[in-house]
Phi, psi and omega in degrees: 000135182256162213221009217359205213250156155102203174294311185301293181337283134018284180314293183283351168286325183286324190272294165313333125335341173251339180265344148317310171279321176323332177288329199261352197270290144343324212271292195308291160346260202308339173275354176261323197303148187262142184299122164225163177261155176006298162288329158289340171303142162325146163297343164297312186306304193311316185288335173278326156282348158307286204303308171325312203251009176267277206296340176262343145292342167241003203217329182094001227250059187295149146342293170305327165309263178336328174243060161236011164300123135351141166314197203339040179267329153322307175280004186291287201323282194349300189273341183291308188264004166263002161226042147301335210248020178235338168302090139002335204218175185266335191282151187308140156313144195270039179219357187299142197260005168227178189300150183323319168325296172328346180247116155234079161292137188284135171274013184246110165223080186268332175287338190272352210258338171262027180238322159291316174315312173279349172307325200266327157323296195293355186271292179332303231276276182312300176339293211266350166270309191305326168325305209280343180306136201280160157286147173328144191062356228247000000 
């Protein structure tokens, strides 16, 4: 991924790089998390897997979709809508990775904190298929 040149370059290298680990940070948190059924998930858990099966049945955002994605691009959106609300402005973070269409932030935000959770989810998701994927020679 390119970052272009100068300061502005820096900048966005640092911060993407922090939102990499905030990701392996999340990854690690849900993989500690204790295993319960269904019927036991929070209602946070519940609204986020709702969003997750709203974005691959109405949007369309199938598996096979996401992983025609760049790594960590899903978590990039992911982190764009979970500080939407420290952006000044309405228009997406200069890290949002796709057009501007594409950014529908909520004026509620507890909806932008489940519309990154399952984004960040569905980044786990790709992670963890591509994991499986045999390696050269295998």
């Amino acid at each position: 991924m390119s970052f272009g040149g100068g300061p502005h370059g820096e900048i966005k290298r640092d911060y993407y790089s922090g939102l990499i680990e905030l990701a392996e940070e999340i990854r690690a948190m849900l993989a500690a998390a204790p295993q319960s059924k269904v019927g036991e998930l929070t209602r946070a858990a519940q609204d986020v897997l709702a969003e997750r099966r709203r974005q691959v049945e109405s949007e369309g955002w199938t598996p096979e979709h996401d992983d025609e994605h760049a790594p960590r691009m899903l978590a990039t959106a992911g982190a764009c809508y979970a500080i939407f609300w420290m952006n000044e402005s309405s228009s997406p973070l200069s890290i949002w990775p796709w057009d501007e269409s594409w950014w529908k932030p909520s004026e509620d935000p507890r909806r932008n904190w489940i519309k990154a959770t399952a984004l960040m989810l569905a980044e786990i998701e790709r992670y963890d298929r591509a994991d499986q994927q045999p390696k050269g020679g295998e």
